[in-house]
Backbone as ProteinMPNN parsed JSONL, in Angstrom:
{"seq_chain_A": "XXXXXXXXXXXXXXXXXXXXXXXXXXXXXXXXXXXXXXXXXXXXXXXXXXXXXXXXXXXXXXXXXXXXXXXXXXXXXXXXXXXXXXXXXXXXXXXXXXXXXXXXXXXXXXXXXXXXXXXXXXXXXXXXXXXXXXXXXXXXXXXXXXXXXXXXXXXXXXXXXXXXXXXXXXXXXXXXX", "coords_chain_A": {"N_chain_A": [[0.843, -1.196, 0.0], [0.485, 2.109, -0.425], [1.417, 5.316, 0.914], [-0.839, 7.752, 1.78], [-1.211, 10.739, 0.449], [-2.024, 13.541, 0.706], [-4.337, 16.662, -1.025], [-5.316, 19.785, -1.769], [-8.192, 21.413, -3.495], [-8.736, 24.477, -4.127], [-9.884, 26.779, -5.849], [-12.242, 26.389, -8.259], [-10.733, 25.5, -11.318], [-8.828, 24.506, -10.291], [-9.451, 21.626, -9.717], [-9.368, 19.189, -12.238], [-11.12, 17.261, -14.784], [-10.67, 14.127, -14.86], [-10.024, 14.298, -12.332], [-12.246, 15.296, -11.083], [-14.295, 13.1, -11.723], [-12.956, 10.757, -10.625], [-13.471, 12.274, -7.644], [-16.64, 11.773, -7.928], [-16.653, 9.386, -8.348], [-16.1, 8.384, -6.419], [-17.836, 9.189, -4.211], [-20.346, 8.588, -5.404], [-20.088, 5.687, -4.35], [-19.387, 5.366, -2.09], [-21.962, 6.881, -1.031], [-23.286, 4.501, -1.929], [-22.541, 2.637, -0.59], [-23.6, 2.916, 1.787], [-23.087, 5.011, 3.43], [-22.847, 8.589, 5.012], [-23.432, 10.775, 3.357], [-24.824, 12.407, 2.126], [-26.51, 11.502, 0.379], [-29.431, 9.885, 1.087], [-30.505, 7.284, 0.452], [-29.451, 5.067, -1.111], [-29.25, 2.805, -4.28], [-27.198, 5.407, -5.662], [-28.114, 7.625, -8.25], [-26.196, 8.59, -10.708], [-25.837, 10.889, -12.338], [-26.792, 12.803, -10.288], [-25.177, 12.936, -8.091], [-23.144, 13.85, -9.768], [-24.06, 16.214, -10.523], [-24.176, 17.414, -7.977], [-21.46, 17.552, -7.235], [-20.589, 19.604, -9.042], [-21.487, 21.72, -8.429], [-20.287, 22.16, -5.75], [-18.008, 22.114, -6.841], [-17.865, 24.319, -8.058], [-18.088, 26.564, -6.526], [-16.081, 26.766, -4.952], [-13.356, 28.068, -2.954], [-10.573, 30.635, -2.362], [-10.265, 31.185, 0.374], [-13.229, 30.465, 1.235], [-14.094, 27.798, 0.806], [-13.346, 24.96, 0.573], [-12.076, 21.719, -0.304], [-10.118, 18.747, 0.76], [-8.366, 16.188, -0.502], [-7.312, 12.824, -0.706], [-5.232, 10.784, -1.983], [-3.335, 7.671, -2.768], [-1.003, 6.58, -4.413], [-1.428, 7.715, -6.433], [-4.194, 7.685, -7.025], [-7.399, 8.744, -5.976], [-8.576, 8.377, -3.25], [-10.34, 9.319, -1.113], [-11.709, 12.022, 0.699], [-12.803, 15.372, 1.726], [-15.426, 17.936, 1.809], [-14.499, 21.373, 3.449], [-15.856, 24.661, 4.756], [-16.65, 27.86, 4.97], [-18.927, 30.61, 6.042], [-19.361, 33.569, 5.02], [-19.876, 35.924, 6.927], [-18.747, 38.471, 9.083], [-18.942, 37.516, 11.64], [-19.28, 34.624, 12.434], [-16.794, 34.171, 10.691], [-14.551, 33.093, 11.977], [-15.095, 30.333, 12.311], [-15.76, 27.187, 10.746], [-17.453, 24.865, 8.784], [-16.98, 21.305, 8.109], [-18.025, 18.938, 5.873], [-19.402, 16.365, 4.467], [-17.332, 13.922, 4.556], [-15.609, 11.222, 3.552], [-14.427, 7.953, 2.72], [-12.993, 6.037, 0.193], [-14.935, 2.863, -0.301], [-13.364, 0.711, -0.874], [-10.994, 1.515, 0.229], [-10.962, 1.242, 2.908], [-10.114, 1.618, 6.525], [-7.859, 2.245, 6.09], [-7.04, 4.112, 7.197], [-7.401, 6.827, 5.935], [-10.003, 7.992, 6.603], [-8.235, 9.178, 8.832], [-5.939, 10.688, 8.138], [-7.492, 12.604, 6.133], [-9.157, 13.987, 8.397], [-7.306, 14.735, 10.036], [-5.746, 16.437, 8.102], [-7.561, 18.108, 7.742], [-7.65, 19.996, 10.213], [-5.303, 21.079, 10.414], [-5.214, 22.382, 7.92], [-7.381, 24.698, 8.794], [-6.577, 25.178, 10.327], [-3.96, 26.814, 10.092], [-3.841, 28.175, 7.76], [-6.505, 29.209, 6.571], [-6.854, 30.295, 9.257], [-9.063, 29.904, 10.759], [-10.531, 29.404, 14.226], [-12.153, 27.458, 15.097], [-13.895, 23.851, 14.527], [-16.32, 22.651, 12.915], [-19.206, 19.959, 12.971], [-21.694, 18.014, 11.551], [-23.125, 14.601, 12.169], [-23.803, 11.229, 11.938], [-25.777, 9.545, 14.04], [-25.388, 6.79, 15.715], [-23.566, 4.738, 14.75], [-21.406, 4.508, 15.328], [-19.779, 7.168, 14.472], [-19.267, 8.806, 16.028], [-17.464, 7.969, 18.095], [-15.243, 7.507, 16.359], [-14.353, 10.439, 15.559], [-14.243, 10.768, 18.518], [-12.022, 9.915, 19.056], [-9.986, 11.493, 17.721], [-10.006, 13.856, 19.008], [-12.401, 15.406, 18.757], [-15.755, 16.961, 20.162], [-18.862, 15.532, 21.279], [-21.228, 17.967, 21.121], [-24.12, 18.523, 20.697], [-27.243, 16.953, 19.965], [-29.722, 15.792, 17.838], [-32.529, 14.242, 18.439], [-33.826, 11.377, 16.286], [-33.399, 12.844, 13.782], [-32.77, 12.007, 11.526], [-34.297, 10.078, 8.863], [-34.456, 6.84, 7.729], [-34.649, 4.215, 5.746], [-33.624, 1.789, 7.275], [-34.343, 2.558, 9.947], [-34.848, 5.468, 11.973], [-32.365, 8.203, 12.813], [-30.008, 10.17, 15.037], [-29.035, 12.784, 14.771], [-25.699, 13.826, 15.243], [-24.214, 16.478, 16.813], [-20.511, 18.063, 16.668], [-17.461, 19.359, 17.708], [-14.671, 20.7, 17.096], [-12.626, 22.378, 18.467], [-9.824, 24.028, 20.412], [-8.123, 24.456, 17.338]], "CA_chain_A": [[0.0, 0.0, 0.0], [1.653, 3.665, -0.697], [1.113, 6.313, 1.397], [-1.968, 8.469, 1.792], [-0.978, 11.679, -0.472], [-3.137, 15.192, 0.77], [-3.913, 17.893, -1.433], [-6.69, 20.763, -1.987], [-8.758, 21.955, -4.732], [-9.214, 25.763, -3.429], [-10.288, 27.191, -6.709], [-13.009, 25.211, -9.546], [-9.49, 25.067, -11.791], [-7.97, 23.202, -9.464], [-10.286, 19.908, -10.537], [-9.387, 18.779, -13.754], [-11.939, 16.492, -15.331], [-10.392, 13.242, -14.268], [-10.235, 14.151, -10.734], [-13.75, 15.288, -10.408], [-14.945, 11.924, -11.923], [-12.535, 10.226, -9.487], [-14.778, 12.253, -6.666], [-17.772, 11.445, -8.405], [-16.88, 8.023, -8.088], [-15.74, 7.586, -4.645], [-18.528, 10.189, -3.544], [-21.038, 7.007, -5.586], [-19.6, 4.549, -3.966], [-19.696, 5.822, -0.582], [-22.997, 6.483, -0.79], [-24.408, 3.187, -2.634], [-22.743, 1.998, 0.674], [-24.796, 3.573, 2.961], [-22.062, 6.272, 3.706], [-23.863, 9.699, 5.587], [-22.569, 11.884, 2.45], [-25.7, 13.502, 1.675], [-27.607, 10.8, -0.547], [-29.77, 8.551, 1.987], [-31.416, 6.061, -0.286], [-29.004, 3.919, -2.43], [-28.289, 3.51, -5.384], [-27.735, 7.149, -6.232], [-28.187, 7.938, -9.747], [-24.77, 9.349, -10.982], [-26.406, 12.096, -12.476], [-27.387, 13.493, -9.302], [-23.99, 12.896, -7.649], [-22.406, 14.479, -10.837], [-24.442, 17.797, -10.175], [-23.939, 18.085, -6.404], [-20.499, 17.792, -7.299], [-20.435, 20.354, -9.468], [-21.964, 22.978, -7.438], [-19.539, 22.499, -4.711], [-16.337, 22.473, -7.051], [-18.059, 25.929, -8.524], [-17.96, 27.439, -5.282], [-14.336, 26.521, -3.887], [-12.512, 29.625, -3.39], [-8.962, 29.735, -0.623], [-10.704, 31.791, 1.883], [-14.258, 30.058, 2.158], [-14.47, 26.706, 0.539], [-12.172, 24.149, -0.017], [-11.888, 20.071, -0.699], [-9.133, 17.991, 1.186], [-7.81, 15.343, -1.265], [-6.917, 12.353, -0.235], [-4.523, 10.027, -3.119], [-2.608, 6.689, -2.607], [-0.619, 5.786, -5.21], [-2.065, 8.447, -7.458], [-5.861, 7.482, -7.434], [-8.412, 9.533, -5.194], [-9.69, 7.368, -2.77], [-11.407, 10.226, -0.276], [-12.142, 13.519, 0.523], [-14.129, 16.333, 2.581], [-15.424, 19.61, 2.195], [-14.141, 22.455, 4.409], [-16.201, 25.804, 4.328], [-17.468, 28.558, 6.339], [-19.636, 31.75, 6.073], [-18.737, 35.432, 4.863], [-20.135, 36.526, 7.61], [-17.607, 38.375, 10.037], [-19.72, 37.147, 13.324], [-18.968, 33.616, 12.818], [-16.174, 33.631, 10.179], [-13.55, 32.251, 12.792], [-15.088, 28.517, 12.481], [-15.789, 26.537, 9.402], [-18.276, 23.343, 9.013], [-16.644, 20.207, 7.903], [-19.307, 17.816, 5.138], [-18.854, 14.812, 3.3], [-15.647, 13.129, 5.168], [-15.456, 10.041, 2.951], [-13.104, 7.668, 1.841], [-13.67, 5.129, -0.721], [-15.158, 1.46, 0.457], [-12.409, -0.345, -0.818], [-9.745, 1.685, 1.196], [-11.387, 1.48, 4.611], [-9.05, 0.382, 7.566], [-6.249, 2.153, 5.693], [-6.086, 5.493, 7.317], [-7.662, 7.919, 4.989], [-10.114, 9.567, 7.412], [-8.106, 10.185, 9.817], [-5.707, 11.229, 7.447], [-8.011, 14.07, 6.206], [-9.397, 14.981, 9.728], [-5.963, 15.556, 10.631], [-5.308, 17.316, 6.95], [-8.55, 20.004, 7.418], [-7.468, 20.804, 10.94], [-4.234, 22.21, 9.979], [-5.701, 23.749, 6.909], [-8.047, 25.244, 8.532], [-5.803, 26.62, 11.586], [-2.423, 27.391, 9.098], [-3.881, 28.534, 6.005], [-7.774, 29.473, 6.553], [-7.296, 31.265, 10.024], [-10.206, 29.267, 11.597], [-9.817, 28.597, 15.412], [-12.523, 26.21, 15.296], [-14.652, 23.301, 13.545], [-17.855, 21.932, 13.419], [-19.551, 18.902, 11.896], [-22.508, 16.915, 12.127], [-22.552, 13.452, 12.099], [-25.246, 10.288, 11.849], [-25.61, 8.763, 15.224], [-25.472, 4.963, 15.878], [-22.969, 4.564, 13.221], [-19.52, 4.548, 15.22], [-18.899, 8.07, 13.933], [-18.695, 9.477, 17.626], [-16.053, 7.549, 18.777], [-14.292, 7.879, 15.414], [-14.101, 11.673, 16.059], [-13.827, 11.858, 19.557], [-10.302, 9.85, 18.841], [-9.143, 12.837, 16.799], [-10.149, 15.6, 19.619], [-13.509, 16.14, 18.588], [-16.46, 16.534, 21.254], [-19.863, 16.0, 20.917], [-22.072, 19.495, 21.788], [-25.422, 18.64, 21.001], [-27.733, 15.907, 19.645], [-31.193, 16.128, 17.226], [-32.918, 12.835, 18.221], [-34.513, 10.944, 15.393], [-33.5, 13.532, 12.982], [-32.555, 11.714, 9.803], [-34.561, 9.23, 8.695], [-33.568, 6.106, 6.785], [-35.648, 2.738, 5.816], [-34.087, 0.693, 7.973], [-35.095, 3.131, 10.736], [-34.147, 6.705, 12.491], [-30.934, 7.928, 13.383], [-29.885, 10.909, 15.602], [-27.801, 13.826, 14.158], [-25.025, 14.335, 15.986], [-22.82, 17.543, 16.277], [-19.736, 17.943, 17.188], [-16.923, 20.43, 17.986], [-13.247, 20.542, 17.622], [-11.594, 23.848, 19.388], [-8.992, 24.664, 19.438], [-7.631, 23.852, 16.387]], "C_chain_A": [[0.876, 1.243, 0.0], [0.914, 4.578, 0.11], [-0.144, 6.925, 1.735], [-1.109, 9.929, 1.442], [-2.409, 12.806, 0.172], [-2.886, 15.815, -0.246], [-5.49, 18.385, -1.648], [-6.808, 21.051, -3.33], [-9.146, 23.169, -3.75], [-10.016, 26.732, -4.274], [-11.186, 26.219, -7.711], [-11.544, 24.617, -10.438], [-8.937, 24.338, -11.419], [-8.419, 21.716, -9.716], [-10.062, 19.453, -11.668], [-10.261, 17.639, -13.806], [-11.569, 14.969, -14.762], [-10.302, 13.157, -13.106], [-11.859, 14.623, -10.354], [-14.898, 14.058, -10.785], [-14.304, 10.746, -11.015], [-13.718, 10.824, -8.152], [-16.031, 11.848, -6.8], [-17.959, 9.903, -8.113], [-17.177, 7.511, -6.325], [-16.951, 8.337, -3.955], [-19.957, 9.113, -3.936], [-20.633, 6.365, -4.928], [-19.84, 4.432, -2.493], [-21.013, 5.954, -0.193], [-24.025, 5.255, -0.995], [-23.661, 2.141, -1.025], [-23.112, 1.686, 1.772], [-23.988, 4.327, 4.072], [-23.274, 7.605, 4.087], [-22.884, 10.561, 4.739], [-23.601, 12.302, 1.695], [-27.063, 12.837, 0.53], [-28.265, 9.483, 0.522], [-30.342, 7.779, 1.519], [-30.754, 5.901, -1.807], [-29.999, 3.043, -3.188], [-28.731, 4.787, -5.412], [-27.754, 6.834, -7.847], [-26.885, 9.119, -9.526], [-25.08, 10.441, -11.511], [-26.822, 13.5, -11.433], [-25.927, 13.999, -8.295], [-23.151, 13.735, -8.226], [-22.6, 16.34, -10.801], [-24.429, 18.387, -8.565], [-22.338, 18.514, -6.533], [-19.889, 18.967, -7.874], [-20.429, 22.141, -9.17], [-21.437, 23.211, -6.543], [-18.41, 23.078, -5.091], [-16.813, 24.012, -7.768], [-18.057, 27.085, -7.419], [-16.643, 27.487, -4.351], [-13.465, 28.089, -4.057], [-11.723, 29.377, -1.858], [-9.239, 30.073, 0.41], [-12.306, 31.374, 2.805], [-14.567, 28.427, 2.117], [-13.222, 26.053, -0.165], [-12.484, 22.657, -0.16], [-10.517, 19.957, -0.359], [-9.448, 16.388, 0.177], [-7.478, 13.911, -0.946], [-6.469, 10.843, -1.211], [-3.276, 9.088, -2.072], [-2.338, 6.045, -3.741], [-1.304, 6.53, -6.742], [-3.646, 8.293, -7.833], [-6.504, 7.768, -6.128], [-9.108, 8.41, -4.168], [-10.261, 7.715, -0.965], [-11.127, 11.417, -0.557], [-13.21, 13.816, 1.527], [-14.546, 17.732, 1.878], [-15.139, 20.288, 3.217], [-14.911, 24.04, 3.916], [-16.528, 26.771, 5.354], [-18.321, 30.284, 6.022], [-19.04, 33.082, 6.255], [-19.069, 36.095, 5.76], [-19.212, 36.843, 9.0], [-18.301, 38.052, 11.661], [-19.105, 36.021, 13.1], [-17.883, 32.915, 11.037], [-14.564, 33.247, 10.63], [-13.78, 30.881, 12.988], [-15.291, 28.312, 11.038], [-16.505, 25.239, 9.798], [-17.654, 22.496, 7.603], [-17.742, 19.377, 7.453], [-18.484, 17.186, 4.528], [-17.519, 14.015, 3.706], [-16.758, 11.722, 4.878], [-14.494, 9.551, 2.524], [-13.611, 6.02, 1.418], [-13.32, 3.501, -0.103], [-13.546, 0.542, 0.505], [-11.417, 0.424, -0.403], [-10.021, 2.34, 2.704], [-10.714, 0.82, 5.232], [-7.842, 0.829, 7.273], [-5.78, 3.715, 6.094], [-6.667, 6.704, 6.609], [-8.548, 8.417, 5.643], [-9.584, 9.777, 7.977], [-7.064, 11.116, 9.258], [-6.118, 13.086, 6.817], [-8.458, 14.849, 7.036], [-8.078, 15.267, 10.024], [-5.566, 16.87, 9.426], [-6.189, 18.589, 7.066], [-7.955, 20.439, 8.718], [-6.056, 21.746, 10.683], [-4.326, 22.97, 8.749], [-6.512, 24.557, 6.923], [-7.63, 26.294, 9.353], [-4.843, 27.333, 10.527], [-2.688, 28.129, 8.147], [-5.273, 29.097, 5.849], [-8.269, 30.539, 7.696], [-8.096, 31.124, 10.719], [-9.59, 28.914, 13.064], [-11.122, 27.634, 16.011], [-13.628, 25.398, 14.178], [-15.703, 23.162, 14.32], [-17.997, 20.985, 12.217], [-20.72, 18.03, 12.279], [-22.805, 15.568, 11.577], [-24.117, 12.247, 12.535], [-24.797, 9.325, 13.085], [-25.898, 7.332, 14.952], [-24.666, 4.308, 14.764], [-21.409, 4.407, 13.771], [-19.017, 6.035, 14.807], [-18.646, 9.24, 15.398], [-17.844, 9.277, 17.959], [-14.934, 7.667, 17.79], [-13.608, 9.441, 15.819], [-13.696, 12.246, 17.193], [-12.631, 11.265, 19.463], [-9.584, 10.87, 18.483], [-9.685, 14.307, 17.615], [-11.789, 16.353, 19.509], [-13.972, 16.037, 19.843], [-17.922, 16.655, 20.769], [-20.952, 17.23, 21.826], [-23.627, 19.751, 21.809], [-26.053, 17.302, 20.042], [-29.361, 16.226, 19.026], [-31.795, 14.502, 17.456], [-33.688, 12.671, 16.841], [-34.724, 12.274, 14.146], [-33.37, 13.109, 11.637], [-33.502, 10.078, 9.75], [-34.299, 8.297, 7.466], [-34.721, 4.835, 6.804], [-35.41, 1.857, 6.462], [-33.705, 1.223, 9.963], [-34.199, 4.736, 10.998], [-32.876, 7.293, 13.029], [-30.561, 9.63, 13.886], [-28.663, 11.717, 14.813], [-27.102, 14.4, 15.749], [-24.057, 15.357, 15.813], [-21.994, 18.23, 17.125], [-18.45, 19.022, 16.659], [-15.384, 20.269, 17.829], [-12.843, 22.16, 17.759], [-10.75, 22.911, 20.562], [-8.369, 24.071, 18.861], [-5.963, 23.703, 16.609]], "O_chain_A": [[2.004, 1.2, 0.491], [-0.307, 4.593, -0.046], [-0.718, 5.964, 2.248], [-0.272, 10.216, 2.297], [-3.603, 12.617, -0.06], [-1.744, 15.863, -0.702], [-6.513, 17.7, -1.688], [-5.917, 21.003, -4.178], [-9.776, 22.947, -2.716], [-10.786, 27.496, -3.693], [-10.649, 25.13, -7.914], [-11.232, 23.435, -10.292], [-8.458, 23.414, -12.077], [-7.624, 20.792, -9.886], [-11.156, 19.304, -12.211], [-10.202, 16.921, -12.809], [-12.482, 14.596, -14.025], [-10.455, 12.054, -12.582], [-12.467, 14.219, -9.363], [-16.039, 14.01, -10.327], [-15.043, 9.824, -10.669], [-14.617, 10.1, -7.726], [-16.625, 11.531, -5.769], [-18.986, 9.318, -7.77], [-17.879, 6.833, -5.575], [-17.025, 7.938, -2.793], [-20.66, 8.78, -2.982], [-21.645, 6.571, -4.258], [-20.404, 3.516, -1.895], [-21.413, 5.343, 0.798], [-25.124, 5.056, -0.478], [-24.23, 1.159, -0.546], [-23.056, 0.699, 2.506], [-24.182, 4.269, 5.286], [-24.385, 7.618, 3.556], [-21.814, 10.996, 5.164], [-23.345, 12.596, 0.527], [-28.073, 13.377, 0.077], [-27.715, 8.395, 0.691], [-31.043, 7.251, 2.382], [-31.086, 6.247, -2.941], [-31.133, 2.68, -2.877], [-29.851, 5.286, -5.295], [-27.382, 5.797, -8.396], [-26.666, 10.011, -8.707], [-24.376, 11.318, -11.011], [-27.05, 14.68, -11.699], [-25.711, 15.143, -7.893], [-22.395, 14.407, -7.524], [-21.817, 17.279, -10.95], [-24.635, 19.532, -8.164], [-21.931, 19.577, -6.063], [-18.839, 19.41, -7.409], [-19.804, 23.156, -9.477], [-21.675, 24.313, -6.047], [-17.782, 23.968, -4.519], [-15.897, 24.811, -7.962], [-18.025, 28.301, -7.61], [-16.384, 28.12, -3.328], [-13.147, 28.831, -4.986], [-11.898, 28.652, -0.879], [-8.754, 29.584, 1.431], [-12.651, 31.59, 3.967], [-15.111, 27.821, 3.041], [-12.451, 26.427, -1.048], [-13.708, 22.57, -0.06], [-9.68, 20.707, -0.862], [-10.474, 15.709, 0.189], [-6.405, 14.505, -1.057], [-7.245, 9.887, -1.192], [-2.612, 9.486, -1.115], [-3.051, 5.149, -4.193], [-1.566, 5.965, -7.803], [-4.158, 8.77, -8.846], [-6.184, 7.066, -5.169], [-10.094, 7.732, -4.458], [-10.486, 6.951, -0.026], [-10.564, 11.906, -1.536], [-14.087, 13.107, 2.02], [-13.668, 18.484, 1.456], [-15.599, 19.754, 4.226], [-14.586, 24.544, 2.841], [-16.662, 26.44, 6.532], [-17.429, 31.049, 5.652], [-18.45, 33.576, 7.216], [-18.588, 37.224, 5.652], [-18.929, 35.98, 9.831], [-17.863, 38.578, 12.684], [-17.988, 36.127, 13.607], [-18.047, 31.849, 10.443], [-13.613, 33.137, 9.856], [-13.002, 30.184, 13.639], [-15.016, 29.183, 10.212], [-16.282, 24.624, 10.841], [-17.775, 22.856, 6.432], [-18.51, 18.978, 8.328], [-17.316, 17.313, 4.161], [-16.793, 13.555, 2.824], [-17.809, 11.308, 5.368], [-13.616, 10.216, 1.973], [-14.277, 5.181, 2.022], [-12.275, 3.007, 0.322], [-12.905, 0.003, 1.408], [-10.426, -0.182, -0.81], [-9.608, 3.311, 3.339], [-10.477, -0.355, 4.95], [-6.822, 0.333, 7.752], [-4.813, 4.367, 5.701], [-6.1, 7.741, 6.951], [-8.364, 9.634, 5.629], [-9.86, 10.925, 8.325], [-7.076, 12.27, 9.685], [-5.532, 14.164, 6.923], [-8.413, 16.073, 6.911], [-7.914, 16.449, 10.325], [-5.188, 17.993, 9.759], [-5.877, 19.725, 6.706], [-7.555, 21.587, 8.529], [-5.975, 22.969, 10.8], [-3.682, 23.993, 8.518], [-6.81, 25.238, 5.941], [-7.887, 27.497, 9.386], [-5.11, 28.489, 10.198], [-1.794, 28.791, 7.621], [-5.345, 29.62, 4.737], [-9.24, 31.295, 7.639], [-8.246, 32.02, 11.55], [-8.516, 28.333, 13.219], [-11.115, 27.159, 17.147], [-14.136, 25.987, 13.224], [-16.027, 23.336, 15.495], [-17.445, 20.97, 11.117], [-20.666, 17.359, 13.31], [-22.697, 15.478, 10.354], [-25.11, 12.494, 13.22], [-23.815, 8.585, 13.135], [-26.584, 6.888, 14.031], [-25.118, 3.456, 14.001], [-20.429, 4.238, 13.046], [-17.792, 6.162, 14.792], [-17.923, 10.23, 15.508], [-17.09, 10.201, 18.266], [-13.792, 7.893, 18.19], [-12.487, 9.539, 16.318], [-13.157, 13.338, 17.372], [-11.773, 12.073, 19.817], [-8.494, 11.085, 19.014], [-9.771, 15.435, 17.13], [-12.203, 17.411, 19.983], [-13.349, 15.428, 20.712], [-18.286, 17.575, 20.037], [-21.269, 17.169, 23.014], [-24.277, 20.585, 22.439], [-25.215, 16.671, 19.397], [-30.142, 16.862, 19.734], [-31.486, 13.634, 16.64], [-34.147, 13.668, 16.283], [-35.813, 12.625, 13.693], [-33.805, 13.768, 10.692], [-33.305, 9.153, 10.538], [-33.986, 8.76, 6.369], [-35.487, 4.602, 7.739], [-36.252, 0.977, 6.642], [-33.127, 0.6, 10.854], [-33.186, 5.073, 10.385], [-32.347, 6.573, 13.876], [-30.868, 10.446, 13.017], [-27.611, 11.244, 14.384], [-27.536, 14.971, 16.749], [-23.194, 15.313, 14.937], [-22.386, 18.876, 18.097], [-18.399, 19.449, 15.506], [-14.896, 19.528, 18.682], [-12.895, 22.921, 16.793], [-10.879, 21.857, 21.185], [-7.837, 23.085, 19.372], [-5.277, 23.127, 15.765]]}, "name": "protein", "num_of_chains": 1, "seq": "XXXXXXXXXXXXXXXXXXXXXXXXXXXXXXXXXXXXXXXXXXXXXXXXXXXXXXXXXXXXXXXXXXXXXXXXXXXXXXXXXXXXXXXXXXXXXXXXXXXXXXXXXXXXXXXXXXXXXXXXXXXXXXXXXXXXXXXXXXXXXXXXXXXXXXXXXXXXXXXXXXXXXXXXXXXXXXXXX"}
């Protein structure tokens, strides 16, 4: 296995066509697995995947929105969004979506990889002194996070619902970065 490789897309340019069909994939894949990345009822239609994607990498810019990378061996196999609001009241944090990394390289390191990769891009290079993120309860992704410093700060019971039943949104805090 080779490494785990970081890097950002901070600008739309930054994506070239082969890497945003690499996210496209792993961003399918993740969800037809029953991944909490924004599509709750597998299969997605790639079409749909193809235009969420699009709308995020049209909005990446170095000071509000970014994508953490995450390559082994030269092929994409995760990624997050990092973003946060123009607004100078609460543009000292940033909310953390989509932390995925593709089925077949689970077990190998690649989230924590990028949770470790947004917090220093978001303290070093973004100026943020803290995150946020919310997260699908009963899923293991609590204890994933609170390994890496997170904490959880508040809880929506039975907020997301799914067919094979309800599941609590959880959200959670990392300060200081």
């Amino acid at each position: 296995m080779h490494p785990i490789d970081l890097g950002q897309a901070v600008r739309p340019d930054d994506m070239t066509p082969g890497r945003t069909r690499e996210l496209v994939a792993c961003w399918a894949a993740v969800a037809d697995a029953g991944g909490a990345v924004g599509f709750a009822f597998p299969p997605v239609r790639i079409g749909e995947v193809e235009a969420a994607a699009e709308e995020m990498i049209a909005g990446l810019d170095p000071e509000y929105s970014r994508l953490v990378l995450a390559a082994t061996g030269g092929r994409l196999v995760g990624w997050l969004h990092v973003g946060r609001h123009r607004d100078p009241l609460v543009r000292h944090w940033g909310t953390v979506r989509r932390v995925q990394s593709h089925p077949e390289a689970r077990g190998l390191g690649v989230g924590t990889a990028l949770m470790d990769g947004v917090r220093q891009i978001a303290r070093d290079e973004m100026g943020m002194e803290q995150l946020h993120l919310g997260a699908r309860g009963g899923e293991g992704l609590e204890e994933f996070y609170g390994r890496l410093g997170w904490r959880e700060i508040g809880r929506h019971p039975g907020a997301l619902r799914f067919a094979h039943g309800d599941r609590d949104e959880v959200f959670m805090l990392l300060r200081p970065l």
